[in-house]
C-alpha positions as CSV (number, residue, x, y, z in Angstrom):
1,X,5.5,10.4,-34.4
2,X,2.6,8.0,-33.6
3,X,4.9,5.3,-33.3
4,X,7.1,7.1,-30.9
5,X,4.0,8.1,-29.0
6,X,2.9,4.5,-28.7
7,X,6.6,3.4,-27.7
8,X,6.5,5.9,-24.7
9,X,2.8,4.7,-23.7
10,X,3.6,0.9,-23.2
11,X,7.0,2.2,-21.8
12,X,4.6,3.8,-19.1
13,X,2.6,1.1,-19.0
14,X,5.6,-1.8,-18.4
15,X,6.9,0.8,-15.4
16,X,3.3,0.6,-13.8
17,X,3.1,-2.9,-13.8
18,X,6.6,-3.2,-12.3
19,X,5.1,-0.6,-9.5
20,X,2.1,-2.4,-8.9
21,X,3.7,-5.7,-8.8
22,X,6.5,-4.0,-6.3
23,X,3.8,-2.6,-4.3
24,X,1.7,-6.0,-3.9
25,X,4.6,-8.0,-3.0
26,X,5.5,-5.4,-0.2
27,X,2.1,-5.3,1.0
28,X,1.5,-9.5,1.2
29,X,5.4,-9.9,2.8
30,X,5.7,-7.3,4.9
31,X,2.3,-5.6,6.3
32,X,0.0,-9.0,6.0
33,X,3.4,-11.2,6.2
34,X,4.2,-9.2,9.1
35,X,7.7,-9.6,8.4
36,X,10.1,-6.5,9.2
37,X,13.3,-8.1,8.3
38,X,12.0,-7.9,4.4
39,X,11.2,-4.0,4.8
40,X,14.8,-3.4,3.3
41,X,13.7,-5.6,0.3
42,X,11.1,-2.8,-0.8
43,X,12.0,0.6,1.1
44,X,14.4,3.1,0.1
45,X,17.0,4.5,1.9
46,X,15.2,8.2,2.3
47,X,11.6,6.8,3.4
48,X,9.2,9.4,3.5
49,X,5.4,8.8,5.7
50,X,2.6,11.0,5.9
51,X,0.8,9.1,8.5
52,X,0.9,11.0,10.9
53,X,1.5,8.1,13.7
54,X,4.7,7.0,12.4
55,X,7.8,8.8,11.8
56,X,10.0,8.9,8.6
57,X,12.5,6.0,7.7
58,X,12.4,2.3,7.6
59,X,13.7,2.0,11.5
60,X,10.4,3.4,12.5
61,X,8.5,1.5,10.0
62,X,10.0,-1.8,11.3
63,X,8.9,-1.1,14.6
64,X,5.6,-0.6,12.8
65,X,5.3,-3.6,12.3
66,X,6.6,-5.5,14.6
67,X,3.5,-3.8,16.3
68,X,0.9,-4.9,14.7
69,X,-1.5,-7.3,16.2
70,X,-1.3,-10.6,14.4
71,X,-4.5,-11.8,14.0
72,X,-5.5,-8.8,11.3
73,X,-5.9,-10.6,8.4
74,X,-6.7,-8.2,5.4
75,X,-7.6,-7.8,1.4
76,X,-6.4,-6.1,-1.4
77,X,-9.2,-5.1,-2.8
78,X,-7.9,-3.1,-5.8
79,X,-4.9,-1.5,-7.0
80,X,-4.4,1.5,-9.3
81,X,-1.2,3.2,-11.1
82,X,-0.3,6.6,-12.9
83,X,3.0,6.7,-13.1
84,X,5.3,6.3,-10.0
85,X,1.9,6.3,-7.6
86,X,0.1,3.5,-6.7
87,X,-2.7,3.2,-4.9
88,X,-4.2,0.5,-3.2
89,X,-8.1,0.0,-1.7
90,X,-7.5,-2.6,1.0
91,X,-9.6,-4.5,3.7
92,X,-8.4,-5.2,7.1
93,X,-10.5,-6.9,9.4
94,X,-9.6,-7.6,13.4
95,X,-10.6,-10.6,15.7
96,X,-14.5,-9.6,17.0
97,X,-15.2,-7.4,13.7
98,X,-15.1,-4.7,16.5
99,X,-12.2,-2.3,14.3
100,X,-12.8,-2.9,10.9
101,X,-11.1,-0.9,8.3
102,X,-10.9,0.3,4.8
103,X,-7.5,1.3,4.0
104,X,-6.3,3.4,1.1
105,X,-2.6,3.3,0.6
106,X,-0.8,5.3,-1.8
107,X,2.7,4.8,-2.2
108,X,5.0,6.5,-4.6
109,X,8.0,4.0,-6.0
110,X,11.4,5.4,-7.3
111,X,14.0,3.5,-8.8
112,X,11.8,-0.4,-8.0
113,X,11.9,1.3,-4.2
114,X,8.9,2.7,-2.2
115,X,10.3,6.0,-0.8
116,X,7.0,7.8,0.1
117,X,3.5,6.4,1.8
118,X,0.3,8.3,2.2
119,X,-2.9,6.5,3.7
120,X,-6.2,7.2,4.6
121,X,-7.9,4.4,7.0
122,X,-11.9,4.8,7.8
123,X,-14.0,2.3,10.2
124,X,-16.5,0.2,8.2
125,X,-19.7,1.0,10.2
126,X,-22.2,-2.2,10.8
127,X,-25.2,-0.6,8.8
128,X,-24.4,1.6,5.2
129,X,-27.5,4.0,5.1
130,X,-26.9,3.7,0.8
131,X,-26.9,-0.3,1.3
132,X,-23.0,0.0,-0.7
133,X,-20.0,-1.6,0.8
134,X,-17.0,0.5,1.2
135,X,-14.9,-1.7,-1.5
Protein backbone atom coordinates (compact mmCIF):
# COMPACT_ATOMS: atom_id res chain seq x y z
CA UNK A 1 0.00 0.00 0.00
CA UNK A 2 2.85 2.48 0.84
CA UNK A 3 4.48 1.61 -2.23
CA UNK A 4 1.38 2.32 -4.31
CA UNK A 5 0.95 5.53 -2.29
CA UNK A 6 4.46 6.68 -3.18
CA UNK A 7 3.97 5.58 -6.97
CA UNK A 8 0.91 7.92 -7.15
CA UNK A 9 2.88 10.90 -5.31
CA UNK A 10 5.91 11.15 -7.69
CA UNK A 11 3.28 10.43 -10.52
CA UNK A 12 1.78 13.81 -9.18
CA UNK A 13 4.80 15.20 -8.86
CA UNK A 14 6.33 14.28 -12.67
CA UNK A 15 2.77 15.91 -14.03
CA UNK A 16 3.56 19.25 -11.95
CA UNK A 17 6.80 19.54 -13.32
CA UNK A 18 5.52 18.95 -16.86
CA UNK A 19 2.83 21.91 -15.93
CA UNK A 20 5.29 24.18 -14.60
CA UNK A 21 7.73 23.72 -17.24
CA UNK A 22 4.54 24.13 -19.90
CA UNK A 23 3.55 27.10 -18.15
CA UNK A 24 7.23 28.93 -18.09
CA UNK A 25 7.82 28.19 -21.66
CA UNK A 26 4.46 29.89 -22.51
CA UNK A 27 5.07 32.72 -20.43
CA UNK A 28 8.99 33.56 -21.83
CA UNK A 29 7.64 32.79 -25.70
CA UNK A 30 4.63 34.21 -25.89
CA UNK A 31 3.74 37.09 -23.21
CA UNK A 32 7.57 38.37 -22.65
CA UNK A 33 8.45 36.85 -26.29
CA UNK A 34 5.63 38.65 -27.46
CA UNK A 35 5.10 36.26 -30.04
CA UNK A 36 1.28 35.37 -31.04
CA UNK A 37 1.97 32.99 -33.71
CA UNK A 38 3.30 30.42 -30.78
CA UNK A 39 -0.08 30.87 -28.77
CA UNK A 40 -1.29 27.66 -30.63
CA UNK A 41 1.89 25.89 -29.23
CA UNK A 42 0.52 26.12 -25.56
CA UNK A 43 -3.43 27.01 -25.69
CA UNK A 44 -6.21 24.66 -26.10
CA UNK A 45 -8.70 24.66 -28.34
CA UNK A 46 -11.61 25.66 -25.55
CA UNK A 47 -9.54 28.67 -23.87
CA UNK A 48 -11.21 29.84 -21.02
CA UNK A 49 -10.11 33.75 -19.26
CA UNK A 50 -11.30 35.26 -16.25
CA UNK A 51 -9.71 38.59 -16.87
CA UNK A 52 -12.20 40.43 -17.27
CA UNK A 53 -10.49 42.61 -20.23
CA UNK A 54 -10.20 39.86 -22.62
CA UNK A 55 -12.57 37.61 -23.96
CA UNK A 56 -12.44 33.67 -24.20
CA UNK A 57 -10.32 31.83 -26.93
CA UNK A 58 -6.97 32.07 -28.35
CA UNK A 59 -8.17 34.63 -31.31
CA UNK A 60 -8.76 37.20 -28.59
CA UNK A 61 -5.67 36.23 -26.73
CA UNK A 62 -3.52 36.78 -29.94
CA UNK A 63 -4.82 40.10 -30.29
CA UNK A 64 -3.67 40.38 -26.66
CA UNK A 65 -0.71 40.28 -27.48
CA UNK A 66 -0.06 41.71 -30.35
CA UNK A 67 -1.12 44.68 -27.97
CA UNK A 68 1.15 44.79 -25.68
CA UNK A 69 3.58 47.51 -25.51
CA UNK A 70 7.04 46.17 -26.16
CA UNK A 71 9.22 47.69 -24.05
CA UNK A 72 7.69 45.76 -20.74
CA UNK A 73 10.20 43.69 -19.80
CA UNK A 74 9.20 41.42 -16.82
CA UNK A 75 10.24 38.50 -14.07
CA UNK A 76 9.14 35.38 -12.97
CA UNK A 77 9.53 35.62 -9.79
CA UNK A 78 8.12 32.27 -8.53
CA UNK A 79 6.10 29.51 -9.66
CA UNK A 80 3.90 27.11 -7.73
CA UNK A 81 1.90 23.74 -8.69
CA UNK A 82 -1.00 21.46 -7.15
CA UNK A 83 -2.08 19.46 -9.55
CA UNK A 84 -3.30 20.89 -12.93
CA UNK A 85 -2.94 24.69 -11.41
CA UNK A 86 -0.07 26.69 -11.62
CA UNK A 87 0.54 29.71 -10.37
CA UNK A 88 2.98 32.16 -11.12
CA UNK A 89 4.23 35.58 -9.00
CA UNK A 90 5.65 37.73 -11.76
CA UNK A 91 7.26 41.29 -12.22
CA UNK A 92 6.52 43.54 -15.04
CA UNK A 93 8.07 46.72 -15.20
CA UNK A 94 7.22 49.64 -18.07
CA UNK A 95 9.58 52.32 -19.56
CA UNK A 96 9.54 55.47 -16.70
CA UNK A 97 8.75 52.85 -13.68
CA UNK A 98 5.42 54.98 -13.93
CA UNK A 99 3.01 51.42 -14.19
CA UNK A 100 4.74 48.84 -12.42
CA UNK A 101 3.12 45.60 -11.70
CA UNK A 102 3.00 42.49 -9.65
CA UNK A 103 1.20 39.93 -11.52
CA UNK A 104 -0.18 36.72 -10.28
CA UNK A 105 -1.12 34.27 -13.02
CA UNK A 106 -2.80 31.11 -12.47
CA UNK A 107 -3.33 28.94 -15.16
CA UNK A 108 -4.92 25.49 -15.15
CA UNK A 109 -3.23 22.89 -17.87
CA UNK A 110 -5.16 19.89 -19.34
CA UNK A 111 -3.80 17.38 -21.42
CA UNK A 112 0.16 19.55 -21.69
CA UNK A 113 -2.50 22.49 -22.89
CA UNK A 114 -3.36 25.79 -20.89
CA UNK A 115 -7.19 25.89 -21.20
CA UNK A 116 -8.05 28.32 -18.39
CA UNK A 117 -6.20 31.73 -17.05
CA UNK A 118 -7.01 33.59 -13.89
CA UNK A 119 -4.85 36.75 -12.85
CA UNK A 120 -4.65 39.19 -10.42
CA UNK A 121 -2.32 42.40 -11.37
CA UNK A 122 -1.68 45.15 -8.41
CA UNK A 123 0.54 48.59 -8.92
CA UNK A 124 3.80 48.40 -6.97
CA UNK A 125 3.56 51.70 -5.08
CA UNK A 126 7.04 53.79 -4.68
CA UNK A 127 7.10 53.61 -0.79
CA UNK A 128 5.92 50.00 1.17
CA UNK A 129 4.77 51.42 4.67
CA UNK A 130 6.05 47.54 6.03
CA UNK A 131 9.56 48.26 4.19
CA UNK A 132 8.60 44.48 2.22
CA UNK A 133 8.69 44.23 -1.51
CA UNK A 134 5.70 42.70 -3.17
CA UNK A 135 7.82 39.61 -4.45
Amino acid sequence: MLLLISSSLYADQDLEDINKSIVISFYNDVLFGRNSEAVDKYIGDEYIQHNPSIPDGKAALKDFINNVPSTTPGEIVRVLADGDLVALHVKRFSPGGDKNRVIVDIFKVENSMIVEHWDVIQAIPEHSINGHTMY
